[in-house]
LUMDO-826891 format. One record per residue: x, y, z of N, C-alpha, C in turn; residue in three letters. Coordinates in Angstrom, 3 decimals. Example, Ala and Ser with C-alpha at 12.3 -4.5 7.8 and 13.67 -1.06 7.14 Angstrom:
> nX|nY|nZ|caX|caY|caZ|cX|cY|cZ|type
> 13.190|-5.690|7.800|12.300|-4.500|7.800|13.200|-3.300|7.800|ALA
> 12.850|-2.250|7.080|13.670|-1.060|7.140|12.900|0.030|7.870|SER
This chain:
> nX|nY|nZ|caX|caY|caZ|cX|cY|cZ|type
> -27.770|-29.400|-28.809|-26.579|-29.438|-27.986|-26.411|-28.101|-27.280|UNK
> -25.966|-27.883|-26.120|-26.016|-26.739|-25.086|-26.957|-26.145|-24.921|UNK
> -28.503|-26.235|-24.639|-29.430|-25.521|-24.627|-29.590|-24.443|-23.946|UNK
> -28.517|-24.545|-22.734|-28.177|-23.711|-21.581|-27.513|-22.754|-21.952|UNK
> -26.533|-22.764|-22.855|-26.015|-21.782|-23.329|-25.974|-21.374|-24.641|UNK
> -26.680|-22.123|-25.559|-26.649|-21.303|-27.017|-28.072|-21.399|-27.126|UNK
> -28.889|-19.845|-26.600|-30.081|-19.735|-26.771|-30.775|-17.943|-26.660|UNK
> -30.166|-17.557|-27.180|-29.875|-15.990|-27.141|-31.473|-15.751|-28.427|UNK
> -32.172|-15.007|-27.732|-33.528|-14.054|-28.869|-34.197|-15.409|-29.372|UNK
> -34.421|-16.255|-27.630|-35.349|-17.701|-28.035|-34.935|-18.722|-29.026|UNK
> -33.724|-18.675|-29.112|-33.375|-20.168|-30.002|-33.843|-21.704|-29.595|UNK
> -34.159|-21.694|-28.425|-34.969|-22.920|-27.999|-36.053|-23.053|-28.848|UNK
> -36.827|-21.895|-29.100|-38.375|-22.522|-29.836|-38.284|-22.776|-30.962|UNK
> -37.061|-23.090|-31.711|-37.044|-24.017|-32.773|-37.199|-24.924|-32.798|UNK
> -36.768|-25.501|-31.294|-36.892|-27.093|-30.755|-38.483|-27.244|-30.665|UNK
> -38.796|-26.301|-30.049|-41.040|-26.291|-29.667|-41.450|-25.971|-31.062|UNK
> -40.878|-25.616|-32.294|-41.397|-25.778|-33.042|-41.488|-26.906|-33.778|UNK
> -40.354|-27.291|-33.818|-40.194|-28.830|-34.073|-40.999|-29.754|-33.851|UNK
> -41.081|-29.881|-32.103|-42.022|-30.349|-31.423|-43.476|-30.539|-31.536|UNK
> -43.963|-29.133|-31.803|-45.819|-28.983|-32.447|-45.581|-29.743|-33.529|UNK
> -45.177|-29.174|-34.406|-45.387|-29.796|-36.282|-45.475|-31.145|-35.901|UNK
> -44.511|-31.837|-35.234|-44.691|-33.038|-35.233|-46.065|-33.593|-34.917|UNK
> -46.083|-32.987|-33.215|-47.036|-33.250|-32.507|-48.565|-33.747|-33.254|UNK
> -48.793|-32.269|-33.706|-50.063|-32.423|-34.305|-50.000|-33.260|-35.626|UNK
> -48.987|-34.201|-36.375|-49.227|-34.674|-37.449|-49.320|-35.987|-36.764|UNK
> -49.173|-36.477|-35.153|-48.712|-37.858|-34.633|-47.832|-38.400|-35.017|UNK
> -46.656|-37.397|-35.280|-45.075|-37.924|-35.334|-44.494|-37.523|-34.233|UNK
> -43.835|-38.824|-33.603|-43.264|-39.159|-32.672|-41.698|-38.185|-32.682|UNK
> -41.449|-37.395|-31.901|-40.477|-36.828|-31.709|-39.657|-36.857|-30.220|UNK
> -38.785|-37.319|-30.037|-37.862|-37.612|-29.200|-36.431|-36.954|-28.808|UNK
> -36.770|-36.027|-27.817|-35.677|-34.930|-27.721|-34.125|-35.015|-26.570|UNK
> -32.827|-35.386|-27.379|-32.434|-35.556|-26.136|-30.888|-34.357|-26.190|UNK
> -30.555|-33.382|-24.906|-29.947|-32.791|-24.634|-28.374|-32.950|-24.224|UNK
> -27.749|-32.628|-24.663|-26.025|-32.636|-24.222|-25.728|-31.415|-23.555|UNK
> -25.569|-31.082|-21.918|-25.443|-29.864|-21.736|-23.066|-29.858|-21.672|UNK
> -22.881|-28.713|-20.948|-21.643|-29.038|-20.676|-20.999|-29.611|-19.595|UNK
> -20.155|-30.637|-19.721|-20.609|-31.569|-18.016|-20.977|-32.550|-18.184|UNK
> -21.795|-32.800|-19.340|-22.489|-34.354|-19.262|-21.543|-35.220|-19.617|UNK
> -22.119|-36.145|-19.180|-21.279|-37.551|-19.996|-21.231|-37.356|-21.500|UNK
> -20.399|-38.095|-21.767|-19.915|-37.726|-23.301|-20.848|-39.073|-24.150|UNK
> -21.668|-38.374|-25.236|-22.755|-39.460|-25.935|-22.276|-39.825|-26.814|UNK
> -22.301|-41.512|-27.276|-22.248|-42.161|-27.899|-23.159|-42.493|-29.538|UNK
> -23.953|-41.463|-29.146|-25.302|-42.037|-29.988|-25.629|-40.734|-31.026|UNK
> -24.182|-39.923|-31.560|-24.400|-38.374|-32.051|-24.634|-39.032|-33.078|UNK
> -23.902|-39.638|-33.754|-24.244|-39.650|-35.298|-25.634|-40.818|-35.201|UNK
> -26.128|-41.368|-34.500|-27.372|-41.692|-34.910|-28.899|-41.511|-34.895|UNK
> -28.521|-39.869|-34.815|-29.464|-38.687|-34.236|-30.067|-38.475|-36.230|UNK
> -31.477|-38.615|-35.985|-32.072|-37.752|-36.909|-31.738|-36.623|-37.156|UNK
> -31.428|-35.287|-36.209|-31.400|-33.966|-36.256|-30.501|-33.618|-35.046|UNK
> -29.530|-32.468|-35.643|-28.972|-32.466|-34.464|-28.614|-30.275|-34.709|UNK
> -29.081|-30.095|-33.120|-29.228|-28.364|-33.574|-28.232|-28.145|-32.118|UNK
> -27.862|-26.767|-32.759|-26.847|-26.107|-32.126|-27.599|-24.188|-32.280|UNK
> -27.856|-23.749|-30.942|-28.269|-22.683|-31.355|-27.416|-21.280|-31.194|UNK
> -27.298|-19.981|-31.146|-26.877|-19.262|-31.245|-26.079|-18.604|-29.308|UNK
> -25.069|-18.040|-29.191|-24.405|-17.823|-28.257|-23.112|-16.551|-28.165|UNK
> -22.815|-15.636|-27.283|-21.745|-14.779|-27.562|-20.549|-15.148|-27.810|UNK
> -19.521|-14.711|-27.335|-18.527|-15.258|-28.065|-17.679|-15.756|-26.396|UNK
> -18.391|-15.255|-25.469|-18.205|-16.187|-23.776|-18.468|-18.065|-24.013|UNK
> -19.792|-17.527|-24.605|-20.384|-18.678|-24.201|-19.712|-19.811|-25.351|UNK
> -19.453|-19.179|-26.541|-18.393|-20.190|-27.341|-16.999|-20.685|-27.018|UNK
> -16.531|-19.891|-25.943|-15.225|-19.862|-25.736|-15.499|-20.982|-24.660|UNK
> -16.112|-21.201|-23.823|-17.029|-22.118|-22.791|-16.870|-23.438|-23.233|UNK
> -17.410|-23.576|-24.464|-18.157|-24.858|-24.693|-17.267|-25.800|-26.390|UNK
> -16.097|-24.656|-26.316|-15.531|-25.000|-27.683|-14.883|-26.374|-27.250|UNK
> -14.115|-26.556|-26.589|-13.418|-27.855|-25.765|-14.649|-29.036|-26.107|UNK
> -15.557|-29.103|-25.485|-16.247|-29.908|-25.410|-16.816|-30.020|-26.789|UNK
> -17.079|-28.934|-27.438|-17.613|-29.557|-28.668|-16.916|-30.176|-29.920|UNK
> -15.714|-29.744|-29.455|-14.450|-29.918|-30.802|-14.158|-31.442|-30.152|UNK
> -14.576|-32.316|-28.783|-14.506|-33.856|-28.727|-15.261|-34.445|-29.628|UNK
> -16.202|-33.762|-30.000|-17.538|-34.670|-30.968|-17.430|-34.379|-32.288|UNK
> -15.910|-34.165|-32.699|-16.023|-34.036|-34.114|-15.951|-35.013|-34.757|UNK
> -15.287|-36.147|-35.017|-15.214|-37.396|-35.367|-17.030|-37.775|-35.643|UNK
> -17.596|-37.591|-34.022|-19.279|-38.302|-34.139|-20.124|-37.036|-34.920|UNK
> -19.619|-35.744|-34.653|-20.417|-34.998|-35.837|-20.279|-34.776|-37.085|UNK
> -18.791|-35.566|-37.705|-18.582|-35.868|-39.083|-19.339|-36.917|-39.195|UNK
> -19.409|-37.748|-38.150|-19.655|-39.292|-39.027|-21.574|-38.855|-38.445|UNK
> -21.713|-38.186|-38.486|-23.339|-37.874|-38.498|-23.745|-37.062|-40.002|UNK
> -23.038|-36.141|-40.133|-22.593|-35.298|-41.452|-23.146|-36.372|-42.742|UNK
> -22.028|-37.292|-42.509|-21.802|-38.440|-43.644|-22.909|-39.342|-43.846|UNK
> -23.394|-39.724|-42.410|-24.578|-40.492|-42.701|-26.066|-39.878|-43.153|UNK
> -26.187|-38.787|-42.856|-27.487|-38.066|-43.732|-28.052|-37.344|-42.394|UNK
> -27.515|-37.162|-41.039|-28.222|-36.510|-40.246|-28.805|-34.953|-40.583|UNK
> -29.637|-34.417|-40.023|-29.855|-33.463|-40.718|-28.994|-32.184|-39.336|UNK
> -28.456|-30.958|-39.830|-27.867|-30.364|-39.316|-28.345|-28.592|-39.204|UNK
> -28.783|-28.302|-38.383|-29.427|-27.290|-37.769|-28.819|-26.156|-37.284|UNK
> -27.957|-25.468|-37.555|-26.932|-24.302|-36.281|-27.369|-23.108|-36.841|UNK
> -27.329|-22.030|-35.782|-27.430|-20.825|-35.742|-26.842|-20.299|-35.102|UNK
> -26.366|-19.129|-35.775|-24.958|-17.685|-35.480|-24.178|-18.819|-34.637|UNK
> -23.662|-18.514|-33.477|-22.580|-19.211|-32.639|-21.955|-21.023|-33.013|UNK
> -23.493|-21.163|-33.183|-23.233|-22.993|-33.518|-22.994|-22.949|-35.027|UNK
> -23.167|-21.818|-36.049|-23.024|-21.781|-37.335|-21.331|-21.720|-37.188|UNK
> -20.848|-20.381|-36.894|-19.668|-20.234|-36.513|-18.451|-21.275|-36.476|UNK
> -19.364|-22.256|-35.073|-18.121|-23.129|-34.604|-17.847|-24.448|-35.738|UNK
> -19.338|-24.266|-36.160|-18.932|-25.686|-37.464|-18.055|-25.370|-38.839|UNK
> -17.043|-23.804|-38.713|-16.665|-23.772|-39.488|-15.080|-24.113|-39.204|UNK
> -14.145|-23.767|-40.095|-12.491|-23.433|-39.479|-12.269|-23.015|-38.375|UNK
> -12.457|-22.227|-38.065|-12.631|-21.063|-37.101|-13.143|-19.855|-36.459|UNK
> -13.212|-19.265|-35.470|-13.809|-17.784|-35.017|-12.494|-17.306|-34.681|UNK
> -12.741|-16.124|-34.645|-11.751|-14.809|-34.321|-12.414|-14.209|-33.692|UNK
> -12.228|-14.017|-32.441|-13.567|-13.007|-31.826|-13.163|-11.617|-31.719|UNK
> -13.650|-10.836|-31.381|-13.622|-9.258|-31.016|-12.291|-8.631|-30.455|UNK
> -11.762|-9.450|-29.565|-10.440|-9.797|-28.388|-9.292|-10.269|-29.759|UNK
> -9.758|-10.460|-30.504|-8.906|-11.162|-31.788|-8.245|-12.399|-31.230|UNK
> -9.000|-13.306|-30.251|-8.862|-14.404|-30.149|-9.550|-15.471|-30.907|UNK
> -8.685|-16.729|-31.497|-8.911|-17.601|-32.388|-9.539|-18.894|-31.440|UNK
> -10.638|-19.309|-31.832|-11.363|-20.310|-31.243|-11.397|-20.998|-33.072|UNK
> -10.606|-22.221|-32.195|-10.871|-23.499|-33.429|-12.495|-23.893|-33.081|UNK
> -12.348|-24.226|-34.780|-13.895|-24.855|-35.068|-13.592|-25.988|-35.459|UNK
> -14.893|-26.846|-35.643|-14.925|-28.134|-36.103|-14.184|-28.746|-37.365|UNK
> -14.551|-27.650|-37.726|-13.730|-28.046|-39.344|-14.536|-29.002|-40.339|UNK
> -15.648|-28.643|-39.978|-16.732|-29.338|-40.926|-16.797|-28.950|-42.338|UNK
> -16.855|-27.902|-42.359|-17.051|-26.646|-43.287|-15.904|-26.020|-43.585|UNK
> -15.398|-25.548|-44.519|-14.734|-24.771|-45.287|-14.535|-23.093|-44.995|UNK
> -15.926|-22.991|-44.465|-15.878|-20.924|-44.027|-15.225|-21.157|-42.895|UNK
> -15.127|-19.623|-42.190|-14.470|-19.241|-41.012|-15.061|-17.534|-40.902|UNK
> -14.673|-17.382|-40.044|-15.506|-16.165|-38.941|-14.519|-15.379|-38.820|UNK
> -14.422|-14.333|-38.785|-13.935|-13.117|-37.919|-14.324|-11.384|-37.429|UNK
> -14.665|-11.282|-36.592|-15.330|-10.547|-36.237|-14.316|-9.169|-35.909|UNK
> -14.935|-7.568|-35.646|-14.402|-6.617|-35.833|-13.697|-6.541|-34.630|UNK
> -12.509|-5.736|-34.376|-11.948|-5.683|-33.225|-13.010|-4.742|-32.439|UNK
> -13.678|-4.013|-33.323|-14.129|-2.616|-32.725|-15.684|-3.260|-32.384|UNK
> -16.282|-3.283|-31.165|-16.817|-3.986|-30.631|-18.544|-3.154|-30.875|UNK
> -18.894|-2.632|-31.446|-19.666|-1.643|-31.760|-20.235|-2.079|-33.286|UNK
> -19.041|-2.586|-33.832|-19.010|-3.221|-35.362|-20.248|-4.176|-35.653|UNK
> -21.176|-4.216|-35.381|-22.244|-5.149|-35.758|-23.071|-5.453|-36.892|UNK
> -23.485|-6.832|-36.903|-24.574|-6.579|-38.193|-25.948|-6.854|-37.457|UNK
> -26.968|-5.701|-37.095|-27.892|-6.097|-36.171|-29.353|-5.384|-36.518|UNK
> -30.128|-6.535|-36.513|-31.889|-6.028|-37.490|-32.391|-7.291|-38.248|UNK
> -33.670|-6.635|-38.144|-34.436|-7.560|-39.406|-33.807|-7.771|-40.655|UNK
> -34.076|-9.236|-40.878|-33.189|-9.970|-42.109|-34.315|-11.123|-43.188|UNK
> -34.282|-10.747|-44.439|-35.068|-11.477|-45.014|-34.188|-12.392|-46.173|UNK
> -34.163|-13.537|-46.218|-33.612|-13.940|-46.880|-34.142|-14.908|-48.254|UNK
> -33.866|-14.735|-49.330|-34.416|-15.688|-49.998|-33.581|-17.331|-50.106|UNK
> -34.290|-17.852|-49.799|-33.821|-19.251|-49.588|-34.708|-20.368|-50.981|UNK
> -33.535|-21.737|-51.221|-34.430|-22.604|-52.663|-34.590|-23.556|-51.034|UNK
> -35.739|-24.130|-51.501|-36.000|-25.440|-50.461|-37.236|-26.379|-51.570|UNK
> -36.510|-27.439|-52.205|-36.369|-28.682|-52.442|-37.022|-27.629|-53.977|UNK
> -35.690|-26.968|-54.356|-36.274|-26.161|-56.073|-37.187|-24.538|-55.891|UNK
> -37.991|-24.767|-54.776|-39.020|-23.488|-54.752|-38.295|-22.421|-53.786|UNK
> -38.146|-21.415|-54.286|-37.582|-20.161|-53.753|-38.803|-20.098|-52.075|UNK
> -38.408|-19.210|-51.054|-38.981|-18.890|-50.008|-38.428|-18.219|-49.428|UNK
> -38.771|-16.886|-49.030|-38.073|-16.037|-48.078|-38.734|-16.415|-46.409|UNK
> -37.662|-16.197|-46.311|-36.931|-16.563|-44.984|-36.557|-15.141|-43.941|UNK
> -37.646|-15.270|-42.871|-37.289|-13.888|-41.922|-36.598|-14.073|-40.941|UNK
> -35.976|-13.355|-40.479|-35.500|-13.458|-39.109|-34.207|-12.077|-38.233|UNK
> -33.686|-12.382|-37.347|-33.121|-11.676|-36.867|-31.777|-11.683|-36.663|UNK
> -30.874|-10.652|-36.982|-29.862|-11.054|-36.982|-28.848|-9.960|-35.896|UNK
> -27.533|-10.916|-35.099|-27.026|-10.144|-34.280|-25.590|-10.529|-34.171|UNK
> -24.558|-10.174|-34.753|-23.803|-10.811|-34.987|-22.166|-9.930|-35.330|UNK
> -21.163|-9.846|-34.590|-20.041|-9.088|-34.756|-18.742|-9.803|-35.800|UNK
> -19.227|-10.873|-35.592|-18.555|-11.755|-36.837|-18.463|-11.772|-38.765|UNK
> -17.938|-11.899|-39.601|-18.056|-11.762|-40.523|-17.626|-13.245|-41.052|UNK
> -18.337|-13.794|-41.857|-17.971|-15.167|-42.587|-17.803|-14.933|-43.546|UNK
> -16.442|-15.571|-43.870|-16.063|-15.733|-45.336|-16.257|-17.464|-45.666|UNK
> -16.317|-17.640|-47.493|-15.932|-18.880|-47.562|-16.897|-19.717|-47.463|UNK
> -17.982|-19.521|-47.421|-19.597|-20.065|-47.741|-19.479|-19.854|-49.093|UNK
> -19.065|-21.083|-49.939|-19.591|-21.540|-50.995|-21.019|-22.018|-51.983|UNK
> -21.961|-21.850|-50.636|-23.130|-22.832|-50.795|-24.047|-22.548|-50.124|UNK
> -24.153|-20.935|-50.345|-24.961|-20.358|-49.027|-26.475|-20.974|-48.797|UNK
> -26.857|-20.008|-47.943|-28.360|-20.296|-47.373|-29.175|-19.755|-48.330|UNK
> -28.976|-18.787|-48.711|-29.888|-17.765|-49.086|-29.054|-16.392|-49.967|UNK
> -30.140|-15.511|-50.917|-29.541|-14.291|-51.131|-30.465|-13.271|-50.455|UNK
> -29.766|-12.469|-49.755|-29.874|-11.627|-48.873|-30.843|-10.603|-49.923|UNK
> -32.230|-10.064|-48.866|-33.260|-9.188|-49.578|-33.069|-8.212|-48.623|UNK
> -33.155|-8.174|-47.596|-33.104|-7.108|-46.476|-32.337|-7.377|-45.314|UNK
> -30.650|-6.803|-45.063|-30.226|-6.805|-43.978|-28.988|-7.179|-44.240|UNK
> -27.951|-8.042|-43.757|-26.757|-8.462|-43.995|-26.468|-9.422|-44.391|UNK
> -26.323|-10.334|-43.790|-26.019|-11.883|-44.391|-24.524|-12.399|-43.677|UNK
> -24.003|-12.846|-44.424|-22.418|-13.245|-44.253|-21.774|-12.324|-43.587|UNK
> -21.596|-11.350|-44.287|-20.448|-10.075|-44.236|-21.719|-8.556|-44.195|UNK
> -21.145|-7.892|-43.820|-21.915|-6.403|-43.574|-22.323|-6.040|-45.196|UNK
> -23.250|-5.419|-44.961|-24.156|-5.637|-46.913|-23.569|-6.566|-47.929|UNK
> -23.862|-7.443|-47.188|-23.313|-9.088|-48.182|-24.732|-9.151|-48.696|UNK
> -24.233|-10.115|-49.675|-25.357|-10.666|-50.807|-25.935|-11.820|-50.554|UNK
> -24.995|-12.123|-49.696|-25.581|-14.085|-49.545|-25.286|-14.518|-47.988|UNK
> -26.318|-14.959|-47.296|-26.363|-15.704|-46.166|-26.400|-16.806|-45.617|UNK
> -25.707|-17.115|-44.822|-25.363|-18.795|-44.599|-24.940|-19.496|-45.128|UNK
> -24.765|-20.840|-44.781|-24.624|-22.185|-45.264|-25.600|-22.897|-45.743|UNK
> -25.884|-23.645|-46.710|-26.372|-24.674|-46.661|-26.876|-25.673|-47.955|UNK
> -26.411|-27.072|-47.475|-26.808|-28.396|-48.109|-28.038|-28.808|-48.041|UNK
> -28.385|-29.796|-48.624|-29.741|-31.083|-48.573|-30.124|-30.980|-46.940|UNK
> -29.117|-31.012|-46.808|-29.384|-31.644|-44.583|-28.550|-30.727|-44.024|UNK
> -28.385|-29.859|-44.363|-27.574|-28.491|-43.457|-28.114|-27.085|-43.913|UNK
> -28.315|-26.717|-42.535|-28.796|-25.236|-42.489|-27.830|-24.551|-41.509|UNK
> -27.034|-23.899|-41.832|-26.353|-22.779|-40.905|-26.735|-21.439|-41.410|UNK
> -26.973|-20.842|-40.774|-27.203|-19.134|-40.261|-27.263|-18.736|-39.209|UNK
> -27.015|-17.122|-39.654|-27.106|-16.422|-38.664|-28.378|-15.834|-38.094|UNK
> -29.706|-16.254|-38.482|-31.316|-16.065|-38.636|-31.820|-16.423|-37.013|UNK
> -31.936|-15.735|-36.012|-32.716|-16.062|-34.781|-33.971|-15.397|-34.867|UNK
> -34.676|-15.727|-33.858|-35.727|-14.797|-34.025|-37.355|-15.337|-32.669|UNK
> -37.491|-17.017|-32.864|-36.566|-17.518|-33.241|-36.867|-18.350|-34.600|UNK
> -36.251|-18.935|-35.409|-36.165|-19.269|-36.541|-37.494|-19.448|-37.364|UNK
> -37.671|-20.653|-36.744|-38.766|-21.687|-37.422|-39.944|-21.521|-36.999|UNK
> -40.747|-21.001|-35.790|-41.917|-20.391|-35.510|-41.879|-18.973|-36.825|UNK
> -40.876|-18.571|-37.418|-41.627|-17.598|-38.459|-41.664|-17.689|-39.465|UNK
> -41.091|-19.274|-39.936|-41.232|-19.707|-41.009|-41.377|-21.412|-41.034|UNK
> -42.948|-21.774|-41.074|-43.362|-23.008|-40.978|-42.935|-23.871|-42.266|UNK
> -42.961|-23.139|-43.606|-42.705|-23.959|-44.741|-41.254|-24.719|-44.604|UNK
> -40.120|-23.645|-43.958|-38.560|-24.488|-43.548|-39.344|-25.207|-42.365|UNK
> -39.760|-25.212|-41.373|-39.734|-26.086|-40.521|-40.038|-27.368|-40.885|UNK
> -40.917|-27.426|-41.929|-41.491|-28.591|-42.671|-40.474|-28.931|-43.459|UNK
> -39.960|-28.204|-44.601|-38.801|-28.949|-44.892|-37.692|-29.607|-44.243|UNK
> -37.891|-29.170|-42.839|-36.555|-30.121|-42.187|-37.046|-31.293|-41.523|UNK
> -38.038|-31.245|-41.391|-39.126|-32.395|-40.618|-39.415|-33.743|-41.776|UNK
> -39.347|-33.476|-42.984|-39.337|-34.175|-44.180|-38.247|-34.617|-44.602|UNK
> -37.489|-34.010|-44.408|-36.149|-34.715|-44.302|-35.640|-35.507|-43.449|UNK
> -36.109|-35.331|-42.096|-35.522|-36.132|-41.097|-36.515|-37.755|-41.082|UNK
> -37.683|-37.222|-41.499|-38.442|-38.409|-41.990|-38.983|-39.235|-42.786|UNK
> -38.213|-38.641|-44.014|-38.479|-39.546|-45.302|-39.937|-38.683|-45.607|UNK
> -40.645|-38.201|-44.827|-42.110|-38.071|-45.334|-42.145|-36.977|-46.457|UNK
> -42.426|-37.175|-47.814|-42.306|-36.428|-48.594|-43.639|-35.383|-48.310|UNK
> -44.559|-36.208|-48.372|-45.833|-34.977|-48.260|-46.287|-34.916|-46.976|UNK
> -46.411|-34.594|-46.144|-46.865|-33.840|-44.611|-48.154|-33.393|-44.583|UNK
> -48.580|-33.648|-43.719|-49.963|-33.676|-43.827|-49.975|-31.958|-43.547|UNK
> -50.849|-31.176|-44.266|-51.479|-29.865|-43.697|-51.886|-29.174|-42.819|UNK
> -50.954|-28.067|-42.776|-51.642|-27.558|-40.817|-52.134|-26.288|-41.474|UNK
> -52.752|-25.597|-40.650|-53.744|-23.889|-40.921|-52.512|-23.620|-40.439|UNK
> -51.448|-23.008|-41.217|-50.991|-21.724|-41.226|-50.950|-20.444|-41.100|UNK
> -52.616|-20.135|-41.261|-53.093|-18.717|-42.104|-52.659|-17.879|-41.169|UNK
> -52.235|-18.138|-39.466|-51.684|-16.848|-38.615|-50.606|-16.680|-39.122|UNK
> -49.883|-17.827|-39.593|-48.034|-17.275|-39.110|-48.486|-16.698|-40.689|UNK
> -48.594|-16.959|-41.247|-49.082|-16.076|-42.932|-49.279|-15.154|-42.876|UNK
> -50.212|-14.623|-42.506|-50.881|-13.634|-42.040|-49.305|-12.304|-41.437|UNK
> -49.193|-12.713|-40.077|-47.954|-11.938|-39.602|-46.773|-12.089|-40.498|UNK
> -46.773|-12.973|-41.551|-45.250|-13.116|-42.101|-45.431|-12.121|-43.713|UNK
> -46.966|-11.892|-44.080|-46.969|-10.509|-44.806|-46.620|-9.723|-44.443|UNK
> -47.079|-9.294|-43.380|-46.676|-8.222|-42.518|-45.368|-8.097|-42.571|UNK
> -44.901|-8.964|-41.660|-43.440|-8.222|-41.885|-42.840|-8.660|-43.079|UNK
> -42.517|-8.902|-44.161|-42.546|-8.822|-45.668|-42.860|-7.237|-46.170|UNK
> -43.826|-7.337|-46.023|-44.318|-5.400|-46.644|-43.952|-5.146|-45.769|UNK
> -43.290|-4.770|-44.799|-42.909|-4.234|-43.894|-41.196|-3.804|-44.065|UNK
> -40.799|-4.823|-44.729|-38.910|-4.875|-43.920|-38.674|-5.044|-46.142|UNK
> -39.502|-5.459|-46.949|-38.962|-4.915|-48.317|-39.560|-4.152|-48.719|UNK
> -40.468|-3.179|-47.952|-40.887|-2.064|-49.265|-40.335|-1.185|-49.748|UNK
């Protein structure tokens, strides 16, 4: 949803990552876009996957109207098992609320239980390499990525991850993000899932029942994802 505007440090190539994994296993993947402006879709909650990527606090203030119409179809997607994808901005809006910088209150969806508020002092950031340890289906996996973000979340019960290197939630927080069976919120760009193929697969398995996935050569993104590992915990 908004590709046009929530796509800040390549959040699109989560979607092209999506896209390959599939590709090369000959799973059919079918991509369809809601910009702002469009006709209003009927067909949210019967979306396999539905991603929301990262945006300032302009571009949330933009697009909050329009997205707070699809709450009803993004609960009743929630409920039915869709799987749910957001990062920083789209993490944000699926909560209570944002508070932005301006100490203006942008309602959120109200999906979620957390809420946002960010420093008045506009300088206030949490910004750098971020490693997170994440469980995905029992097995621990750290999780890299980038984080940029003036907001602070409270109220993540059920995070993503415990924070190894960088911030998380709150400025030297312990724990990052959201997330359920079929929900991933963070604040992790980078962009996401090109630097970590094992989550990309876990969300691809979920959206398709396919428990075991057929095997791809990894050994590059491996390879670079030591790297920065010894790199960002030594």
């Amino acid at each position: 949803m908004y590709p046009g505007l929530l796509d800040l440090y390549g959040d699109s190539g989560n979607v092209e990552a999506l896209r390959y994994r599939c590709a090369v296993r000959g799973i059919d993947l079918e991509v369809f876009t809601h910009e702002l402006g469009d006709e209003k879709r009927a067909d949210i909650a019967d979306m396999d996957i539905i991603y929301l990527g990262g945006g300032a606090d302009y571009e949330q203030q933009q697009l909050a109207e329009d997205l707070i119409s699809y709450r009803k179809e993004l609960s009743d997607a929630h409920k039915n098992g869709t799987f749910m994808l957001m990062i920083c901005g789209g993490y944000q809006l699926m909560g209570k609320y944002y508070k932005d910088s301006n100490d203006k209150k942008i309602d959120g969806l109200g999906l979620f239980e957390y809420y946002t508020e960010a420093s008045t002092d506009k300088r206030d950031r949490c910004i750098g390499n971020i490693v997170v340890e994440a469980e995905l289906d029992g097995k621990k996996y750290k999780v890299i990525g980038f984080e940029n973000h003036g907001g602070q979340t409270f109220g993540s019960d059920k995070p993503f991850g415990r924070t190894l290197c960088g911030n998380g939630n709150v400025r030297g927080g312990e724990y990052e993000g959201y997330m359920e069976e079929r929900v991933i919120a963070t604040y992790l760009h980078g962009p996401l899932l090109s630097k970590n193929p094992l989550l990309t697969d876990y969300i691809i398995s979920k959206c398709t029942g396919i428990e075991q996935l057929k095997k791809l050569d990894d050994s590059l993104e491996e390879r670079c994802r030591d790297i920065l590992l010894k790199r960002l915990l030594k």
